[in-house]
C-alpha positions in Angstrom: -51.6 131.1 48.7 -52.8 127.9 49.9 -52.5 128.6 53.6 -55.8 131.5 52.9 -58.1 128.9 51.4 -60.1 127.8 53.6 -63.9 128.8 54.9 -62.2 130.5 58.2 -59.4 133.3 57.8 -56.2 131.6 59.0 -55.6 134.2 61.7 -52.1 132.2 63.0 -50.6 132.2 59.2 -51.9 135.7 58.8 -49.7 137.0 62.1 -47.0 135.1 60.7 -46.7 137.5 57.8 -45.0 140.4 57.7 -47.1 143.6 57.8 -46.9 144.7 54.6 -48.0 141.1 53.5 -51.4 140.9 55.7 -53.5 142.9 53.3 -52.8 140.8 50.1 -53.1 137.4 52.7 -56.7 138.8 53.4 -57.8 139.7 49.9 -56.6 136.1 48.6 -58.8 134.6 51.6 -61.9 137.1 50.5 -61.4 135.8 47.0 -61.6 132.3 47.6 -64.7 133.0 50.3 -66.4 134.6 47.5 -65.8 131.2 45.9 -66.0 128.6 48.0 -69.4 130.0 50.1 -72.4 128.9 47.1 -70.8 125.8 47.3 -70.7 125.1 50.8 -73.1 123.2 52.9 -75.8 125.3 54.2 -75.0 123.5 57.8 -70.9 124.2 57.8 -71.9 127.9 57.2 -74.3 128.1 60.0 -71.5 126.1 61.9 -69.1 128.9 61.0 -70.7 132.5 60.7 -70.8 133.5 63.8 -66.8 133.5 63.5 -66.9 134.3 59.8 -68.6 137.7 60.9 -65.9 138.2 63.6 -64.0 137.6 61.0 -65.3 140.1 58.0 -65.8 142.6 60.5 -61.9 142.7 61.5 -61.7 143.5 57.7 -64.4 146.4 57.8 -62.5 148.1 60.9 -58.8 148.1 59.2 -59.4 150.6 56.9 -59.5 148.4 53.5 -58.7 149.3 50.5 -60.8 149.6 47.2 -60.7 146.4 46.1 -60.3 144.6 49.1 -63.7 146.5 50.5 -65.7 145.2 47.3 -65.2 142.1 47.8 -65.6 142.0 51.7 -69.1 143.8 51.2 -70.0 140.6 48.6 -68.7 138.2 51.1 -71.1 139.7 53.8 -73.8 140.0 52.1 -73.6 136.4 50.8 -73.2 134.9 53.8 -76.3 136.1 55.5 -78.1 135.0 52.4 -77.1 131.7 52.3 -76.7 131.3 56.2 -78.8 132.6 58.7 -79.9 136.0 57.8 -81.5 136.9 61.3 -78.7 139.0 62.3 -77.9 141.0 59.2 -79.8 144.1 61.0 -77.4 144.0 63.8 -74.6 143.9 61.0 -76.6 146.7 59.4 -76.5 148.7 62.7 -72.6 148.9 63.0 -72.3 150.0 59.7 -74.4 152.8 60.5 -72.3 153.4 63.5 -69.5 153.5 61.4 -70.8 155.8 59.0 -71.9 158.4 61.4 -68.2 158.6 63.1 -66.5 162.1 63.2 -63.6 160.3 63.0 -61.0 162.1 60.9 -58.1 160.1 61.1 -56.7 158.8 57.6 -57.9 155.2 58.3 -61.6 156.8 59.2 -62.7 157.5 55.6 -61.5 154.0 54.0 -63.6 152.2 56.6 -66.6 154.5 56.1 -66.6 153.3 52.5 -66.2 149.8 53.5 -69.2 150.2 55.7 -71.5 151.7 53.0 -70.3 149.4 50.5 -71.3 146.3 53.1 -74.7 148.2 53.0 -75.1 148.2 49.6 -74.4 144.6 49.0 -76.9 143.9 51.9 -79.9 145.7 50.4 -79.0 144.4 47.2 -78.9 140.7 48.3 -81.4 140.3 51.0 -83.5 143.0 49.9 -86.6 142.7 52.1 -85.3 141.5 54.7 -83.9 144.7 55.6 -87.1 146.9 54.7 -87.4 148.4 58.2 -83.9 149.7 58.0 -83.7 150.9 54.0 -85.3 154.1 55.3 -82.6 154.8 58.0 -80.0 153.8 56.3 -80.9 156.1 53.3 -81.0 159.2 55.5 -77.4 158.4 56.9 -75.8 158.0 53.8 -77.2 161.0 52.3 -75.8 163.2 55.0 -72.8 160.9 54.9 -72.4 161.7 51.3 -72.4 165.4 51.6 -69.6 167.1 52.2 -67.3 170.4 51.8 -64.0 171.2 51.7 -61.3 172.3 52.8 -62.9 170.6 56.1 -60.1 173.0 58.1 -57.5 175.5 57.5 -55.4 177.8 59.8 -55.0 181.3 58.0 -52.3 183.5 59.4 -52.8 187.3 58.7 -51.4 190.7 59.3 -53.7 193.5 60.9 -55.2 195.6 58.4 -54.9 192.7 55.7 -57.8 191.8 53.2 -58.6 188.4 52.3 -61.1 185.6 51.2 -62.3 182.7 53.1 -63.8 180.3 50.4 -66.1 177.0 51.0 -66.9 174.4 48.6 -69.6 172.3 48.8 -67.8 168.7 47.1 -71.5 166.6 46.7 -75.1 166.3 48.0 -78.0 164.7 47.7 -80.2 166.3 46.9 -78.1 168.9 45.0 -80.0 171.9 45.0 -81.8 173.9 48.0 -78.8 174.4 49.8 -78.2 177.3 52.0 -75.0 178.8 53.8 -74.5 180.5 56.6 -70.8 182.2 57.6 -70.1 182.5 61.2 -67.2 184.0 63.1 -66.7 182.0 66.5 -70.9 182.6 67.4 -71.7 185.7 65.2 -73.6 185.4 62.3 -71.8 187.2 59.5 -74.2 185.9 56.2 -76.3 184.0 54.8 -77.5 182.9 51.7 -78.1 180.4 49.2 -76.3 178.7 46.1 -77.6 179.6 42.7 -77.8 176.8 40.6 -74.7 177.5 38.7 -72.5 177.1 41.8 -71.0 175.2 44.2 -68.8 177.7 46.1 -69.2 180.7 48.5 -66.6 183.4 50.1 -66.6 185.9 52.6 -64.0 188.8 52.2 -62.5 190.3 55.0 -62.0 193.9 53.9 -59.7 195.5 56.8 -58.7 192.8 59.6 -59.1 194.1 62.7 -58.3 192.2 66.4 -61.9 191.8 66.8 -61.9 189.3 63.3 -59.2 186.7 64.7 -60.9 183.4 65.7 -62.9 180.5 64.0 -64.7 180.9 61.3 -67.3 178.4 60.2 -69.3 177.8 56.8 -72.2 175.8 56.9 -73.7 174.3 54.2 -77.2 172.6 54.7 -80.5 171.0 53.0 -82.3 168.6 54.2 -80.1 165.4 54.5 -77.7 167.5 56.9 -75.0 169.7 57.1 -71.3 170.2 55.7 -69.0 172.3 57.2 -65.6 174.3 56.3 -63.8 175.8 59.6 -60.9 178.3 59.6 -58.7 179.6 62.3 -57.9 182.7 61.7 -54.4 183.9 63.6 -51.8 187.0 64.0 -49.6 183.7 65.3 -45.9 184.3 64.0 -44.7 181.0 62.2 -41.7 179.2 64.7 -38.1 180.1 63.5 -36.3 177.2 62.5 -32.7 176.6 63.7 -29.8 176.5 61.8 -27.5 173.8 62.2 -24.4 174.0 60.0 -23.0 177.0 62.2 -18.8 177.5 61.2 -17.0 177.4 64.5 -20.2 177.3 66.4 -18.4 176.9 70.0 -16.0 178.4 71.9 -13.9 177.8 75.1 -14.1 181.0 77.4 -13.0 179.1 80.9 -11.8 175.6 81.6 -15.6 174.4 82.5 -17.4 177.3 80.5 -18.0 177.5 76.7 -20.1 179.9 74.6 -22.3 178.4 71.4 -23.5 180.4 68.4 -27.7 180.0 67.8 -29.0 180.6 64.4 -32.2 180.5 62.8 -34.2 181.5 60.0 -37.8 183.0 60.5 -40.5 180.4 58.7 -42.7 183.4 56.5 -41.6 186.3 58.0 -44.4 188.4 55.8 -47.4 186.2 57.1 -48.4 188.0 60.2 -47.4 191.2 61.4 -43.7 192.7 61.7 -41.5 190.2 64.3 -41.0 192.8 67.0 -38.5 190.3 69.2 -37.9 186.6 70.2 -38.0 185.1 73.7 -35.2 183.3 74.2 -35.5 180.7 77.3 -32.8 178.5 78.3 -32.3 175.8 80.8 -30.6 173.1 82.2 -32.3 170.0 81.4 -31.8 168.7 84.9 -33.4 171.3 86.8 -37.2 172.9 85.8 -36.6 176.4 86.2 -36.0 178.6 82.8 -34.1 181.9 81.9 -35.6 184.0 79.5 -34.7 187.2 77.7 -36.1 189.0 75.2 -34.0 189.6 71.9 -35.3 192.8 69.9 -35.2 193.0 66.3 -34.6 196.2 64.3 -36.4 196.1 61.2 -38.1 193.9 59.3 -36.6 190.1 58.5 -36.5 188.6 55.4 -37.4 185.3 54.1 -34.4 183.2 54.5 -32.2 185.6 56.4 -29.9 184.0 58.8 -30.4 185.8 62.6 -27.6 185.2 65.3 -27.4 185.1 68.8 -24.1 184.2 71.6 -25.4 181.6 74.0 -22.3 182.5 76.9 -21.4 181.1 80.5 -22.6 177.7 79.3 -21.2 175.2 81.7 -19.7 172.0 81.2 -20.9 169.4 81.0 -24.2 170.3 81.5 -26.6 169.6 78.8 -29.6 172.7 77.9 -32.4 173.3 76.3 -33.1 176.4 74.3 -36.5 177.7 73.2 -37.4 180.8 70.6 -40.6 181.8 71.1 -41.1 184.8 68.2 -43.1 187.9 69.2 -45.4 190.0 67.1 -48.5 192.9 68.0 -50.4 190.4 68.3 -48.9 188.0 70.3 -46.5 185.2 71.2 -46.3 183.0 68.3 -45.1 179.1 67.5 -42.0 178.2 69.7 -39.1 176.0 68.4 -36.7 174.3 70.9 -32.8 172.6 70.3 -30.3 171.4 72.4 -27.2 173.2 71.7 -24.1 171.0 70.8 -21.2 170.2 73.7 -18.8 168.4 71.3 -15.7 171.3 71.2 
């Protein structure tokens, strides 16, 4: 691809590309960078980096992948060692910045590894250079580097239920002296620490009781940081789904007024506690105000079963919106909403 060899990415070819094309456009331009830099004038890449780092920083922030990251970090490092290496620190700095981001998005963790990969080409290229910020950079990676999973989970549970919350710790540096400590919202429930042959911890919840619905937290610690696993623990009912394939779902009770058929199906009926009734609201997407009802169930509902209420003195042609809000001892649960059909 001709149109990426050059010392500068060609940011108007690139934009010209479809999306889909962009990354393999920047990986051809990062392949002939890694090329065409040791055999450049030491004065055109002074000329250039200041844009070049613009540049291979627009790479580090769009989440690269694997391959593309390898070869950005070489291209990085090699151009502050054959240009001016003055401001590698700074370049340093923002890939500490990136590193110590909470941010949990799926492009977060691609572009941490592009930053610590640009770090490690760095140290290995310019090597003293960067002596006052090897021993910084070393403690963010190592806390960087540990972590534990699952990072959160939302549990819904029944009353009087037992169950297991586990936590496992995924890798640290150093491996061993690590502690837990299980919390419930900001009670300390245990505390302990891993024997050498694992890398796991539970807590069992024998009988659970209103007073054991919140957050639990696990954190694992040594001395490089902490990892933590989170989990919400809810009575929430699940939201009912609607069912849409209704035979004959309307009917014509007055020139202007027509009745419509709602179904649903409860989503895990046996998770939480026994579905007592559903709220049913209803309005008239022009105006704000809602009607509710309740709608009591007898018995418990399976999994799957079809439920069936008669939506009457719908007006024509007004448009609605209805809402199922499912109701348990503990609680309102997720709500659903659907606009019922006006086609007779």
């Amino acid at each position: 691809m001709e149109r990426a060899h050059s010392l500068l990415l060609s940011e108007a070819a690139c934009s010209q590309l479809a999306e889909h094309q962009r990354p393999q456009f920047v990986f051809e331009w990062l392949t002939h960078l890694k090329k065409l830099l040791p055999v450049t004038d030491r004065v055109d890449i002074k000329q250039n980096q200041r844009r070049l780092i613009e540049q291979l920083s627009g790479v580090l922030i769009g989440s690269p992948g694997p391959p593309t990251r390898w070869l950005l970090a070489h291209c990085v490092a090699l151009l502050y060692r054959l240009g001016d290496p003055i401001a590698a620190s700074l370049f340093v700095d923002r890939c500490h910045d990136i590193i110590r981001s909470k941010d949990d998005s799926p492009s977060g963790l691609p572009t941490r590894l592009a930053a610590m990969a640009c770090l490690g080409s760095l140290f290995e290229q310019l090597g003293r250079m960067l002596v006052g910020s090897f021993k910084d950079s070393l403690t963010i990676l190592l806390k960087a580097m540990k972590s534990a999973e699952p990072g959160f989970t939302e549990i819904r549970q029944a009353l009087g239920r037992a169950f297991s919350l586990s936590c496992r710790l995924l890798r640290a540096h150093p491996a061993r002296l690590l502690r837990y400590e299980w919390k419930l919202g900001s009670r300390l429930l245990t505390v302990g620490q891993f024997a050498d042959d694992r890398d796991d911890t539970s807590y069992l919840v024998k009988a659970l009781n209103r007073e054991g619905y919140g957050e639990y937290t696990c954190d694992i610690t040594n001395e490089a940081g902490a990892g933590r696993c989170t989990f919400l623990v809810t009575g929430k009912a699940y939201a009912p789904e609607f069912y849409y394939d209704t035979y004959s779902a309307l009917w014509q009770n007055k020139p202007r007024v027509y009745g419509f058929k709602l179904q649903w199906t409860q989503m895990e009926p046996n998770a939480v506690d026994r579905i007592l009734a559903y709220r049913l609201g209803i309005r008239q997407k022009s105006q704000s105000r809602w009607w509710e009802q309740e709608i009591a169930m007898e018995g418990s509902i399976q999994k799957g079963e079809l439920l069936t209420y008669n939506l009457t003195e719908l007006v024509k042609p007004e448009s609605y919106l209805v809402r199922l809000t499912p109701i348990t001892r503990y609680g309102e649960g997720d709500t659903t909403d659907t606009t019922p059909r006006t086609d007779l």
